[in-house]
ROVOKOL-829210 format. One record per residue: x, y, z of N, C-alpha, C in turn; residue in three letters. Coordinates in Angstrom, 1 decimal. Layout:
<sites>
<site n_c1="X" n_c2="Y" n_c3="Z" ca_c1="X" ca_c2="Y" ca_c3="Z" c_c1="X" c_c2="Y" c_c3="Z" resn="ALA"/>
...
</sites>
This chain:
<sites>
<site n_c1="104.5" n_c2="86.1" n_c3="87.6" ca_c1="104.3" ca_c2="86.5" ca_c3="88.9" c_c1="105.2" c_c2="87.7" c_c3="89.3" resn="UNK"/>
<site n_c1="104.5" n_c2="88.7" n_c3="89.5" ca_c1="105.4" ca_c2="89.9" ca_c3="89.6" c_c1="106.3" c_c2="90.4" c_c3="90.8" resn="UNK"/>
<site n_c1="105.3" n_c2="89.5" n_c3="91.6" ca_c1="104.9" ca_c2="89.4" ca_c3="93.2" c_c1="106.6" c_c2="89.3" c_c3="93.7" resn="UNK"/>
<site n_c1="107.1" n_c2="88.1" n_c3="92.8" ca_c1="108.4" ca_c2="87.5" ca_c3="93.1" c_c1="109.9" c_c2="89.0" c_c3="93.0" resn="UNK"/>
<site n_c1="109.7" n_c2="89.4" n_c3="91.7" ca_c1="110.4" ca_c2="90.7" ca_c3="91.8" c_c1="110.1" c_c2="91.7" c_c3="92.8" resn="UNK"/>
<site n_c1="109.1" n_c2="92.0" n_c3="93.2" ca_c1="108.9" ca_c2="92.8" ca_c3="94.5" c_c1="109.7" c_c2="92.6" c_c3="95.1" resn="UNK"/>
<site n_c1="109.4" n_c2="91.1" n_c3="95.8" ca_c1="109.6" ca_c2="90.8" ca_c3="97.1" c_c1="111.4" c_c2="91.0" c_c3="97.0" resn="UNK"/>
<site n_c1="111.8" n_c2="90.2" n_c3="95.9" ca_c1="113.5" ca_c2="90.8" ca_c3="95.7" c_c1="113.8" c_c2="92.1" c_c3="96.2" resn="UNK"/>
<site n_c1="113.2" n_c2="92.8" n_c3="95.7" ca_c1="113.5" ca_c2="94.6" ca_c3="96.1" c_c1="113.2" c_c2="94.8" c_c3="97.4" resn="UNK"/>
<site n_c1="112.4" n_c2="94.0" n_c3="97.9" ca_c1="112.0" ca_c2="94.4" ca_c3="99.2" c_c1="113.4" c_c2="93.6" c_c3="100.2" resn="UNK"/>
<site n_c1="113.7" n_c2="92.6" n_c3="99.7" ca_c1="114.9" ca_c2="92.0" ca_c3="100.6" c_c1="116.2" c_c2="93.0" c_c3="100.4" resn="UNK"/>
<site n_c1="116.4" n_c2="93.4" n_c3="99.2" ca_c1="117.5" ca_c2="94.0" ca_c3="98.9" c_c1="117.4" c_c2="95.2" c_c3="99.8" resn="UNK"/>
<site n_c1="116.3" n_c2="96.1" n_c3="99.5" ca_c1="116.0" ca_c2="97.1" ca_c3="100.8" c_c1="116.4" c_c2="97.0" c_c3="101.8" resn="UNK"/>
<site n_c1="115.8" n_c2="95.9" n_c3="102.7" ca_c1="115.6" ca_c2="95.7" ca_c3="103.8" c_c1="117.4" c_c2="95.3" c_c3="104.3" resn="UNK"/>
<site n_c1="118.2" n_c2="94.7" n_c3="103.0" ca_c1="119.3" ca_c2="94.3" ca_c3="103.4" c_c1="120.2" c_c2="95.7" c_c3="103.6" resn="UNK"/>
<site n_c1="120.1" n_c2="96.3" n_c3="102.7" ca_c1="120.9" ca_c2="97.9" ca_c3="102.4" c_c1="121.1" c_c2="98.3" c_c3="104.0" resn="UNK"/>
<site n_c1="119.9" n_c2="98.6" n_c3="104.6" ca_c1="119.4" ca_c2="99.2" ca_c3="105.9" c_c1="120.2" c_c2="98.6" c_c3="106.9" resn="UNK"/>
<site n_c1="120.1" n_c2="97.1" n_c3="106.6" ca_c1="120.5" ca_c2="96.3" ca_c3="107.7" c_c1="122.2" c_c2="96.3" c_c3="107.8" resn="UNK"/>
<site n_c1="122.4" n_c2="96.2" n_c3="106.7" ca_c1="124.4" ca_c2="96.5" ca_c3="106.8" c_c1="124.5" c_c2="97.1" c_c3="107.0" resn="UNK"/>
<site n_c1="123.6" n_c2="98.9" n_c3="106.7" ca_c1="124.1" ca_c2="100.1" ca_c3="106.9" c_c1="124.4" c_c2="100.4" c_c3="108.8" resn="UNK"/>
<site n_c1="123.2" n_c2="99.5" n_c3="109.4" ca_c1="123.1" ca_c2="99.6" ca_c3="110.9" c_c1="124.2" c_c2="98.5" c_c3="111.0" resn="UNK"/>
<site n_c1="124.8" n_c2="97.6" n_c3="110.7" ca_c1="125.8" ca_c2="96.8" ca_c3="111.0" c_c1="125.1" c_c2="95.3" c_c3="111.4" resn="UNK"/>
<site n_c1="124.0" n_c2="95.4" n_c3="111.0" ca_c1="123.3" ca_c2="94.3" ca_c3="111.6" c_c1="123.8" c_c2="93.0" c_c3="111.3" resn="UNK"/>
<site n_c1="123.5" n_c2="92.0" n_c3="112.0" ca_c1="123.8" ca_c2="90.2" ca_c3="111.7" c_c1="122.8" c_c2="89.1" c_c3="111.3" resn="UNK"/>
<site n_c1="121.1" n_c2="90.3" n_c3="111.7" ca_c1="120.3" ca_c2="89.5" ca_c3="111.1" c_c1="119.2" c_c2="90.1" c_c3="111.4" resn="UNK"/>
<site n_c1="118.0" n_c2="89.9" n_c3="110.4" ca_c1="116.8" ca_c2="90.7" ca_c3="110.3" c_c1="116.1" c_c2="89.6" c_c3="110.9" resn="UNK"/>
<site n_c1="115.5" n_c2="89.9" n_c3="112.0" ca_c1="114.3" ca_c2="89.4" ca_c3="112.6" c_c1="112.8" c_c2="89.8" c_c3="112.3" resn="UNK"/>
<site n_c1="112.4" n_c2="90.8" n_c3="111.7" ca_c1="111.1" ca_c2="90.7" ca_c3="111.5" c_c1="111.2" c_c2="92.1" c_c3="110.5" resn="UNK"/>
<site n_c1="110.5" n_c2="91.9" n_c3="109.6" ca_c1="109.9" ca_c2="92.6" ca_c3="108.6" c_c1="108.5" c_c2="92.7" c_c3="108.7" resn="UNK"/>
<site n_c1="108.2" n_c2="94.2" n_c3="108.0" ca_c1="106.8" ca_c2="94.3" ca_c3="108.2" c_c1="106.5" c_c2="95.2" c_c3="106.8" resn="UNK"/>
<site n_c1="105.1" n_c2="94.4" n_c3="106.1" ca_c1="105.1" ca_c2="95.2" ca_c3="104.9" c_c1="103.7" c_c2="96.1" c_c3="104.7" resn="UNK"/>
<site n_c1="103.2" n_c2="96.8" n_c3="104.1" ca_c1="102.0" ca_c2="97.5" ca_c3="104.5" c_c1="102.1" c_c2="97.4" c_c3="102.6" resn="UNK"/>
<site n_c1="100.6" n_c2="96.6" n_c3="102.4" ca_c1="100.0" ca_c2="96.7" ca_c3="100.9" c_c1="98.6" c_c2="97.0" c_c3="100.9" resn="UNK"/>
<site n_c1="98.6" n_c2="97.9" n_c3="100.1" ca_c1="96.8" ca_c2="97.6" ca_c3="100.1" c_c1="96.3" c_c2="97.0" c_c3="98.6" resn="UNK"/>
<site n_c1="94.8" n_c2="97.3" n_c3="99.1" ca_c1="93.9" ca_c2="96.0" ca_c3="98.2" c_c1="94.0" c_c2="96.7" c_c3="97.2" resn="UNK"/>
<site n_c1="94.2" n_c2="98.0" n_c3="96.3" ca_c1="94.4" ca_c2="98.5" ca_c3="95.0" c_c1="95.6" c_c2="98.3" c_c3="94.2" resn="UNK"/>
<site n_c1="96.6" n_c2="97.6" n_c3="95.1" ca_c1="98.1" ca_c2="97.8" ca_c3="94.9" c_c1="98.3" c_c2="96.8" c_c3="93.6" resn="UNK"/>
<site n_c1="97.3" n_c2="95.8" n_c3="93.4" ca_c1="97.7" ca_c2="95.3" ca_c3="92.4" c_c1="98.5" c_c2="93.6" c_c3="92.6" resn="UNK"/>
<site n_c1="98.8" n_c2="93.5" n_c3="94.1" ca_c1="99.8" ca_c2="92.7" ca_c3="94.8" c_c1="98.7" c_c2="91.6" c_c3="95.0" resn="UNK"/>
<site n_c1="98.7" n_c2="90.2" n_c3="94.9" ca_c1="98.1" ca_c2="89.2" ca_c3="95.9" c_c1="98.7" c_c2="89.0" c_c3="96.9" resn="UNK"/>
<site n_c1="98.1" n_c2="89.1" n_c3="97.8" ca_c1="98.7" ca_c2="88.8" ca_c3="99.1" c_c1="99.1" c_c2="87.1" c_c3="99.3" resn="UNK"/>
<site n_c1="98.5" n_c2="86.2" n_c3="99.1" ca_c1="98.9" ca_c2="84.9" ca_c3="99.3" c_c1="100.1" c_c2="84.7" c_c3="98.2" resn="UNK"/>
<site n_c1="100.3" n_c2="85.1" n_c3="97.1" ca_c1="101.8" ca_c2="85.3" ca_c3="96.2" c_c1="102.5" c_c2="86.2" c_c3="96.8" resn="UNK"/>
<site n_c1="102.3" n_c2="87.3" n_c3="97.5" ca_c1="103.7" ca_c2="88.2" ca_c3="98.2" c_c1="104.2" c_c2="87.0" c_c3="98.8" resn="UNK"/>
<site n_c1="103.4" n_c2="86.2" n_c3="100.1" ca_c1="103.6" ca_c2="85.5" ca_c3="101.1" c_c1="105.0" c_c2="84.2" c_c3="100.4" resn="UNK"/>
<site n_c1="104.2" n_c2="83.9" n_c3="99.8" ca_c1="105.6" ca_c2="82.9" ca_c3="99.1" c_c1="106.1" c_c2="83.2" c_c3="98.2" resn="UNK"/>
<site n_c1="106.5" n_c2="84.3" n_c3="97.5" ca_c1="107.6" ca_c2="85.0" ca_c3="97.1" c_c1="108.7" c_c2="85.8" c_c3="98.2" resn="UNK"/>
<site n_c1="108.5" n_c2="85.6" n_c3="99.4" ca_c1="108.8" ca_c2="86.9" ca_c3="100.9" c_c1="109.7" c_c2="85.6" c_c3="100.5" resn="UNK"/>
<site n_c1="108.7" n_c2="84.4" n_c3="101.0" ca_c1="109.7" ca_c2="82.9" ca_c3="101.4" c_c1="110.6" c_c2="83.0" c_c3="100.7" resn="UNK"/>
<site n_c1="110.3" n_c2="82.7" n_c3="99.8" ca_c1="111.8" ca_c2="81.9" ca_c3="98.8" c_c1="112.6" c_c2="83.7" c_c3="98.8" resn="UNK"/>
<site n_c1="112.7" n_c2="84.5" n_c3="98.7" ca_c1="113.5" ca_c2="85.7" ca_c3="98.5" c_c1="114.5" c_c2="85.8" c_c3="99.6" resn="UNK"/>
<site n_c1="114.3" n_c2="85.6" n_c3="100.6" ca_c1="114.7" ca_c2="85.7" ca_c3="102.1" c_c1="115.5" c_c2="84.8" c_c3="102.0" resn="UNK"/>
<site n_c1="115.5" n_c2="83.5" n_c3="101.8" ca_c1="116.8" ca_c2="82.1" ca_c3="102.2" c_c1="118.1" c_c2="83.1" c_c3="101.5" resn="UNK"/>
<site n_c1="119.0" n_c2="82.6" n_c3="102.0" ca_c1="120.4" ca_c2="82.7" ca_c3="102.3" c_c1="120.4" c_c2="84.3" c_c3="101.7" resn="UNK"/>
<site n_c1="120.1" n_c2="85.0" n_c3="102.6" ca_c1="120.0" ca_c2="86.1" ca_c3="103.0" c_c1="120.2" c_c2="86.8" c_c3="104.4" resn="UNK"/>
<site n_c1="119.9" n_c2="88.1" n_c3="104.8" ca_c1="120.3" ca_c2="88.6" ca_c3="106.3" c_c1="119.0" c_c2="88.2" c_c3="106.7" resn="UNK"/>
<site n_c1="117.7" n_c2="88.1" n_c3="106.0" ca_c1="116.4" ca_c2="88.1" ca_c3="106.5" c_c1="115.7" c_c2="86.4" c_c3="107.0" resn="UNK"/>
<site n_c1="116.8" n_c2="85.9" n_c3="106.4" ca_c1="116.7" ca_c2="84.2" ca_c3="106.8" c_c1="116.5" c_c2="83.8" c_c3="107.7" resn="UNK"/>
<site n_c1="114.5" n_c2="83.5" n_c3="108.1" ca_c1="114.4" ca_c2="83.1" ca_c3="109.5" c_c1="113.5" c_c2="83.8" c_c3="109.6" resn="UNK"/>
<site n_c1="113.3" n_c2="85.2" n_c3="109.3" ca_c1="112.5" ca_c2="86.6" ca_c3="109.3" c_c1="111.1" c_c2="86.2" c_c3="109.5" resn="UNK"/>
<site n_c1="110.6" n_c2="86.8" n_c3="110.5" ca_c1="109.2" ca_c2="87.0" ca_c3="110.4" c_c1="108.3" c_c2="87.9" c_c3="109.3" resn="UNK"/>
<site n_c1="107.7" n_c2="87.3" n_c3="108.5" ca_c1="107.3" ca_c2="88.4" ca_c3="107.5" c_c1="105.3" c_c2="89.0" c_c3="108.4" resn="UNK"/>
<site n_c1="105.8" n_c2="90.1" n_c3="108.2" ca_c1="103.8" ca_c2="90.7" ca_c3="108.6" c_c1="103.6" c_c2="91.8" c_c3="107.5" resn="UNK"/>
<site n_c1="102.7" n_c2="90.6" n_c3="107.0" ca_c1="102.0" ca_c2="91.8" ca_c3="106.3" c_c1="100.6" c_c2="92.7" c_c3="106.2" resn="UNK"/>
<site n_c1="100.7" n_c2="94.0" n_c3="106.4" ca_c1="99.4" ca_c2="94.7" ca_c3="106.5" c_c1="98.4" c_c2="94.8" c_c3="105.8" resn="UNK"/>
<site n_c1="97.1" n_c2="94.9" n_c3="105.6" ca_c1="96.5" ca_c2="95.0" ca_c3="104.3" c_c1="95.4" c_c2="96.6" c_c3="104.9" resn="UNK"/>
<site n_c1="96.3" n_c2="97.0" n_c3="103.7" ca_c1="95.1" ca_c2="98.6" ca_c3="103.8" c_c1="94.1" c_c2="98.3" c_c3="103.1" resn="UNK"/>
<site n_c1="92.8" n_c2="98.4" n_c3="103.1" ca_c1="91.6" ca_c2="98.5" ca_c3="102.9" c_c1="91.6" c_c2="99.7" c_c3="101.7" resn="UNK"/>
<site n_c1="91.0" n_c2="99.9" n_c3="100.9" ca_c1="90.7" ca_c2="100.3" ca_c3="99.4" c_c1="89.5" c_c2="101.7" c_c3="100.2" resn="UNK"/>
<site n_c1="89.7" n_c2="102.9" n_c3="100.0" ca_c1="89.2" ca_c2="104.1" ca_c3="100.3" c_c1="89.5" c_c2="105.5" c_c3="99.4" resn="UNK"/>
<site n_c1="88.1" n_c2="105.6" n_c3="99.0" ca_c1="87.9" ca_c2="106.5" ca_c3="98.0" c_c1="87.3" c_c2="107.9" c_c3="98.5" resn="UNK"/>
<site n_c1="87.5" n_c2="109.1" n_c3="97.6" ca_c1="86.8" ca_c2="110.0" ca_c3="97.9" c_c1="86.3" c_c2="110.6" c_c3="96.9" resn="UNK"/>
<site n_c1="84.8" n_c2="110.9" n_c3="96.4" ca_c1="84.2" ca_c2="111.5" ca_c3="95.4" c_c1="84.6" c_c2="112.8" c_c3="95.4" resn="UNK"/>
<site n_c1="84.6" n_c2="113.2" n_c3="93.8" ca_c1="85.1" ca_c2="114.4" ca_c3="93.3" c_c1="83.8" c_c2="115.3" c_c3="93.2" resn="UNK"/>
<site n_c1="83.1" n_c2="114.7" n_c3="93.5" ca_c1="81.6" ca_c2="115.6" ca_c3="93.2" c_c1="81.2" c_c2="115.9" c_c3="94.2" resn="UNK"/>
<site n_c1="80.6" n_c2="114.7" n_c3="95.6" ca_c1="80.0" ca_c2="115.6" ca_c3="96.4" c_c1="80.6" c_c2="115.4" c_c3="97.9" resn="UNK"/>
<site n_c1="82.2" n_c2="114.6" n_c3="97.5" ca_c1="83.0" ca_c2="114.9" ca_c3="98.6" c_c1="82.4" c_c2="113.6" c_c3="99.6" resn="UNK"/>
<site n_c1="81.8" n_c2="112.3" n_c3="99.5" ca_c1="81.6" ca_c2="111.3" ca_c3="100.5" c_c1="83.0" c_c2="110.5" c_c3="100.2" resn="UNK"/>
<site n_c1="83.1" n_c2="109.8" n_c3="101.5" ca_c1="84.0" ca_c2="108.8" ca_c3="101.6" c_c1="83.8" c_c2="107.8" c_c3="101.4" resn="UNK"/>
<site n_c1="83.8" n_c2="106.7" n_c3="101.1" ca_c1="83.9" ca_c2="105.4" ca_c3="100.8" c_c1="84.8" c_c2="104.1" c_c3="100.4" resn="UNK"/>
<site n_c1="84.1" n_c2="103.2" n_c3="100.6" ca_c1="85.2" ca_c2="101.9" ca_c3="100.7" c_c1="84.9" c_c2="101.4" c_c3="99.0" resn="UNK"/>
<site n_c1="86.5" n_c2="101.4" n_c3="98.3" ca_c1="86.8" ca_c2="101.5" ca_c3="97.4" c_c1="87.4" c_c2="100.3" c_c3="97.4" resn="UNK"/>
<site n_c1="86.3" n_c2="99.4" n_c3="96.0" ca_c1="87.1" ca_c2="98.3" ca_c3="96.1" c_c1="87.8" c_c2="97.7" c_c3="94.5" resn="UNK"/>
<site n_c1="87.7" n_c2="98.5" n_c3="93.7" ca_c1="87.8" ca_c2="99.1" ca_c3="92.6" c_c1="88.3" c_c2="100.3" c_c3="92.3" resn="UNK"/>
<site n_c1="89.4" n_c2="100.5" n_c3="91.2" ca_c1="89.9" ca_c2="101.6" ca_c3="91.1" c_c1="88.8" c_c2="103.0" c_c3="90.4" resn="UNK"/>
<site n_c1="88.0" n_c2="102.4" n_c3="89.8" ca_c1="87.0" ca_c2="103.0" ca_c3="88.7" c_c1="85.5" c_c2="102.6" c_c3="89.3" resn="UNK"/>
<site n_c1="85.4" n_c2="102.3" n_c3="90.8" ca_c1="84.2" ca_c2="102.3" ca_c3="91.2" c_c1="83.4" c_c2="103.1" c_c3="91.0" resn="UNK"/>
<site n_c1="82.3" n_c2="103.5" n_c3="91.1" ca_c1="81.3" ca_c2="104.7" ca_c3="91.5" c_c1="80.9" c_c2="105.1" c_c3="92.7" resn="UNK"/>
<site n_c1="81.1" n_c2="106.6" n_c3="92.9" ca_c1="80.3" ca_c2="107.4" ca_c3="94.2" c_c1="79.4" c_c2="106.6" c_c3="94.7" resn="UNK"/>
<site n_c1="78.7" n_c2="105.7" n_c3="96.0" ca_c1="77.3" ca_c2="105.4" ca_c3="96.2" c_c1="76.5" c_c2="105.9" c_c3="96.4" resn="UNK"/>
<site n_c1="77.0" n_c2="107.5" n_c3="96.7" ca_c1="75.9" ca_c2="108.4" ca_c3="96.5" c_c1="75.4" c_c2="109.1" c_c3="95.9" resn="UNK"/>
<site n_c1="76.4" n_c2="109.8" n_c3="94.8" ca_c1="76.0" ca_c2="110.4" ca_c3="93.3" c_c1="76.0" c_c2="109.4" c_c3="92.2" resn="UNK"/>
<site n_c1="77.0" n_c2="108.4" n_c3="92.8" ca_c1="77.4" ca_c2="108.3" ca_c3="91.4" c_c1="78.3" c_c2="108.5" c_c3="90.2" resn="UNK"/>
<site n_c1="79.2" n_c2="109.3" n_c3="90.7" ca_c1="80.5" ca_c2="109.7" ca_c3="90.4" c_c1="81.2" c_c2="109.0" c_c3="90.2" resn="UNK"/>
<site n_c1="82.2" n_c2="108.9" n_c3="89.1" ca_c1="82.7" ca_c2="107.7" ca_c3="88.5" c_c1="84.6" c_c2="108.6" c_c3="89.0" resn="UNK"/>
<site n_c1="85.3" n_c2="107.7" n_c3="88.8" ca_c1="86.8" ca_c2="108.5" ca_c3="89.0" c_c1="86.9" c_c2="109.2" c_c3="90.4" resn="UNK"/>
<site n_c1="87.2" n_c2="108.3" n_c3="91.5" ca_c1="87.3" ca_c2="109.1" ca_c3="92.7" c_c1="89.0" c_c2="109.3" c_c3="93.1" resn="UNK"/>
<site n_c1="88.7" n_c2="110.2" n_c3="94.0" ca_c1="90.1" ca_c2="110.2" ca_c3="94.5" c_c1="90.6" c_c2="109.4" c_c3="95.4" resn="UNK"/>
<site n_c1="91.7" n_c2="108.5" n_c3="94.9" ca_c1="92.3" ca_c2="107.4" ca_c3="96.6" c_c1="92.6" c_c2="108.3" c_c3="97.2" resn="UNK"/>
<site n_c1="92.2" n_c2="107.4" n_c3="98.6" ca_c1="93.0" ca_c2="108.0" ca_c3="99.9" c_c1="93.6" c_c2="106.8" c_c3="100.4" resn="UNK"/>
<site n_c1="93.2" n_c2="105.7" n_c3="100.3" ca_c1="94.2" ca_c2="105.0" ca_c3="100.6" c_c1="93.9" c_c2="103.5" c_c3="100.1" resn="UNK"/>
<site n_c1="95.0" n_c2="102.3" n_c3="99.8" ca_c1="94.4" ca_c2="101.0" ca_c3="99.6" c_c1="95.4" c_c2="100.9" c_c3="98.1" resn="UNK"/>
<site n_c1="96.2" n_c2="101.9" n_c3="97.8" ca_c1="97.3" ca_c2="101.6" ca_c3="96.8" c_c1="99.1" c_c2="101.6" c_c3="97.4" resn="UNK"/>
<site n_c1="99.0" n_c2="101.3" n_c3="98.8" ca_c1="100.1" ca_c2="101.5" ca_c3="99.3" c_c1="101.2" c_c2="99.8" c_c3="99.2" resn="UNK"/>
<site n_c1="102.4" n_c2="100.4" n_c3="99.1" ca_c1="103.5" ca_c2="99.1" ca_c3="99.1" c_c1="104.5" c_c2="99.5" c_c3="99.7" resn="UNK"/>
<site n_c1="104.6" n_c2="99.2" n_c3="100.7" ca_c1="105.8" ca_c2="100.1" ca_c3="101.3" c_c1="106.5" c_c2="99.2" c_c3="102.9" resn="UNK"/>
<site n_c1="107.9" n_c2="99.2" n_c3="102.9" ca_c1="108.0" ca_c2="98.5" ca_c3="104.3" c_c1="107.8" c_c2="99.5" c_c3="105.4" resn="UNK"/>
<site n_c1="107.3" n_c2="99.1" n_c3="106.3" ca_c1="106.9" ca_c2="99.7" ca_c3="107.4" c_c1="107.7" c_c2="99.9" c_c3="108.4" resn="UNK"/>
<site n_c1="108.7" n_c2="98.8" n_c3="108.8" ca_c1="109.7" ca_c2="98.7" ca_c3="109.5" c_c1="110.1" c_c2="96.9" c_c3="109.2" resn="UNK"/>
<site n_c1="111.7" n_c2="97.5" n_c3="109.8" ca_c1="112.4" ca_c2="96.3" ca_c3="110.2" c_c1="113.0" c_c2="96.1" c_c3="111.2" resn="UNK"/>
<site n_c1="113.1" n_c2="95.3" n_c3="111.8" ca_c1="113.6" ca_c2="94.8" ca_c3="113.2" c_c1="115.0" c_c2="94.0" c_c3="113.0" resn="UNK"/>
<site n_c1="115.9" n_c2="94.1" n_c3="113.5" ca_c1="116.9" ca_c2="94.0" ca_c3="113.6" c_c1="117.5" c_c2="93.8" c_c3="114.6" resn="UNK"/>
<site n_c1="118.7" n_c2="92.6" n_c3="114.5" ca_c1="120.3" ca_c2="92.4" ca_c3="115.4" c_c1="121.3" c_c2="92.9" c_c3="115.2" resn="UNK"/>
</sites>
């Protein structure tokens, strides 16, 4: 479960920030993943859990976003919802589009004491 090392990194992060502001305790976390990222969302969820105890984030509200999987054809330039990395154009046909978005991992913000 890879999910679990993430979520380490993501506390470690989120801690860095929070000493650097002098903080005493992270009240809410916010994480933005999307659906190409490769992440399960119900495994981030209880990996957030167990990473957080006896931490600054202990108690933390975890929210997490889910971006939606969006493509754009290299051929004739339509947008579409990409739910696969190697989908096809719906309207050419075109195989290999360009993300625009739905591969994202990233914290969004943290809230802080």
């Amino acid at each position: 479960m890879h999910e679990f090392s993430i979520a380490v990194n993501i506390v470690d992060i989120a801690t860095d920030h929070a000493e650097k502001a002098n903080a005493k305790k992270v009240n809410e976390i916010e994480l933005e993943i999307g659906e190409l990222s490769g992440v399960i969302y119900e495994a981030m969820e209880t990996a957030m859990e167990a990473a957080i105890k006896d931490t600054l984030l202990n108690g933390a509200t975890i929210k997490i976003i889910n971006t939606p999987g969006r493509g754009k054809c290299l051929g004739c330039k339509s947008i579409f919802k990409l739910e696969n990395l190697f989908d096809p154009c719906p309207e050419c046909g075109t195989f290999s589009p360009e993300v625009i978005s739905g591969k994202e991992l990233r914290i969004k913000s943290i809230n802080i004491d």
